[in-house]
BARO-961385 format. One record per residue (C-alpha): residue in one letter; x, y, z. Coordinates in steps of 0.1 Angstrom, whole numbers, padded with zeros to 4 digits, always signed. Example, Ala and Ser with C-alpha at 12.3 -4.5 7.8 and 13.67 -1.06 7.14 Angstrom:
# residues 2
a+0123-0045+0078/s+0137-0011+0071/
END
This chain:
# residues 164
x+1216+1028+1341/x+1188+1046+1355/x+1151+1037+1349/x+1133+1059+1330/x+1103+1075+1336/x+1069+1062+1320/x+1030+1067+1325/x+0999+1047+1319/x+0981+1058+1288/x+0950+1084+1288/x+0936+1098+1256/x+0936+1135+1254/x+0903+1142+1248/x+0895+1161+1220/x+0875+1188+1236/x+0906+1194+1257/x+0932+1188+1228/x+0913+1224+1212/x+0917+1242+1242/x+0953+1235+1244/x+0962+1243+1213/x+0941+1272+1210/x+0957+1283+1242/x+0989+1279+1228/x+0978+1298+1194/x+0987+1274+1172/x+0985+1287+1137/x+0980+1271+1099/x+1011+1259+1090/x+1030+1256+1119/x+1042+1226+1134/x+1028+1207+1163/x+1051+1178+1179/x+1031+1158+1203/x+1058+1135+1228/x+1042+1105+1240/x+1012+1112+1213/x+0987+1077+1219/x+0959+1070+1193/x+0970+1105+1182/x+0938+1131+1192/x+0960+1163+1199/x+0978+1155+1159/x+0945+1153+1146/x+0929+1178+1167/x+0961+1199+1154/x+0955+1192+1118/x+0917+1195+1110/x+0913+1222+1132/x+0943+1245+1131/x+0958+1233+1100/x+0990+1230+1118/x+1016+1198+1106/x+1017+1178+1131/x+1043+1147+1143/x+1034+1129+1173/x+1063+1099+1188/x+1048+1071+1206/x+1067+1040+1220/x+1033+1015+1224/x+1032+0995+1189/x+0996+0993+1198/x+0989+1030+1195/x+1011+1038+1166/x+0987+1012+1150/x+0953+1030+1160/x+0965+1067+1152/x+0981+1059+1121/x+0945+1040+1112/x+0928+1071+1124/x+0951+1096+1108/x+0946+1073+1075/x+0909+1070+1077/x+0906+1110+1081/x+0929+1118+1050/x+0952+1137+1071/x+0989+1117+1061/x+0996+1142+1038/x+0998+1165+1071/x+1003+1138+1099/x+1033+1116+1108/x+1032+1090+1138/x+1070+1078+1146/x+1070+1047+1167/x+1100+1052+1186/x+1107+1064+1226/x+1110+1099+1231/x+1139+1091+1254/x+1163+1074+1225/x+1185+1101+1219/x+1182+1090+1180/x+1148+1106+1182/x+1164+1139+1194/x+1196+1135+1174/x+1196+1160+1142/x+1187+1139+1112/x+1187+1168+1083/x+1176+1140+1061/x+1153+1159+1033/x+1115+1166+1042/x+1118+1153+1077/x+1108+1175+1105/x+1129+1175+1137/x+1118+1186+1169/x+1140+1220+1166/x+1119+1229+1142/x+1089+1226+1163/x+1065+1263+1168/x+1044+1239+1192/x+1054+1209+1213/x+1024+1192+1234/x+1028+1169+1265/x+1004+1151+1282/x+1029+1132+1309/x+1038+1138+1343/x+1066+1158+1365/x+1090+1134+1364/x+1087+1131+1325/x+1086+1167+1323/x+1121+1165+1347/x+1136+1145+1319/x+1128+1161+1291/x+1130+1201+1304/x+1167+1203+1294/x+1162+1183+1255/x+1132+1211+1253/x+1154+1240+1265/x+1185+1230+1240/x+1164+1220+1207/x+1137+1244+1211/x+1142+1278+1194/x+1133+1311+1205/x+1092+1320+1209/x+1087+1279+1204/x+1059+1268+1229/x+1053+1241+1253/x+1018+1230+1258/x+1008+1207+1288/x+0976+1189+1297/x+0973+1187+1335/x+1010+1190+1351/x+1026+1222+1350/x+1070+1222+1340/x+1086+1227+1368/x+1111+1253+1366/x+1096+1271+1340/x+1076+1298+1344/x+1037+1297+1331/x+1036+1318+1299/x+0995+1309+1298/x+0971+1289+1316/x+0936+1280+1325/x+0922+1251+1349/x+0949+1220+1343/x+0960+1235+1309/x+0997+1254+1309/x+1016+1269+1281/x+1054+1278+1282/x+1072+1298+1258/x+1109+1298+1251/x+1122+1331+1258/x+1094+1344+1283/x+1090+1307+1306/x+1125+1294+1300/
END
């Protein structure tokens, strides 16, 4: 079996987590996954700011611990689920349908902060679960293979239909 991917961890920082989703017009009510999600700053960026429901997948037990005490100590679980799983288990991108849980098909905005060769994994699971207008939002490393729906300096945003 092939070895895959992984990077070290680096908060999003929150300044940055606002730009990105404002860039990628996240509205109230919509749904923001975040891939690889950490201590959780784009989910709670997501949910204070743009009203947005946000679930973020994180594989470090570590970090699921901090955002979930963050998301906790903010009042936001009513609008903010952390799933401590790897975004690579195909369980994660199989279709539960089980009732009130959100699967990544469903997502209007799905944020990444990992690098090319994560991208490279997970461009085809984005192109087949995403549906039509969905967007892609990336801090610092472009998709490759897709082209840029909007950007500014190290901030891209990809829209299925227009970038892919």
């Amino acid at each position: 079996m092939t070895e895959l991917p992984s990077v070290p961890y680096h908060p999003t920082p929150p300044e940055k987590a606002r730009e990105l989703l404002s860039l990628a017009e996240l509205g109230e009510g919509e749904v923001l996954f975040d891939l690889g999600c950490g201590r959780g700053n784009i989910l709670i960026v997501g949910a204070e700011e743009f009203g947005a429901r946000c679930i973020g997948i994180e594989k470090e037990a570590e970090l699921v611990k901090q955002a979930r005490e963050e998301v906790e100590s903010r009042g936001l679980t009513s609008q903010v689920e952390i799933i401590h799983g790897d975004i690579f288990d195909p369980g994660f991108w199989a279709h539960r349908g089980s009732k009130g849980r959100t699967v990544v098909r469903n997502a209007d905005v799905v944020a990444l902060y990992l690098n090319f060769d994560m991208h490279e994994v997970l461009r085809p699971m984005l192109e087949k679960e995403l549906r039509e207008g969905a967007r892609v939002a990336s801090y610092e490393f472009f998709v490759r293979g897709w082209r840029v729906y909007k950007e500014r300096p190290m901030l891209f945003v990809f829209r299925k239909g227009d970038s892919f």
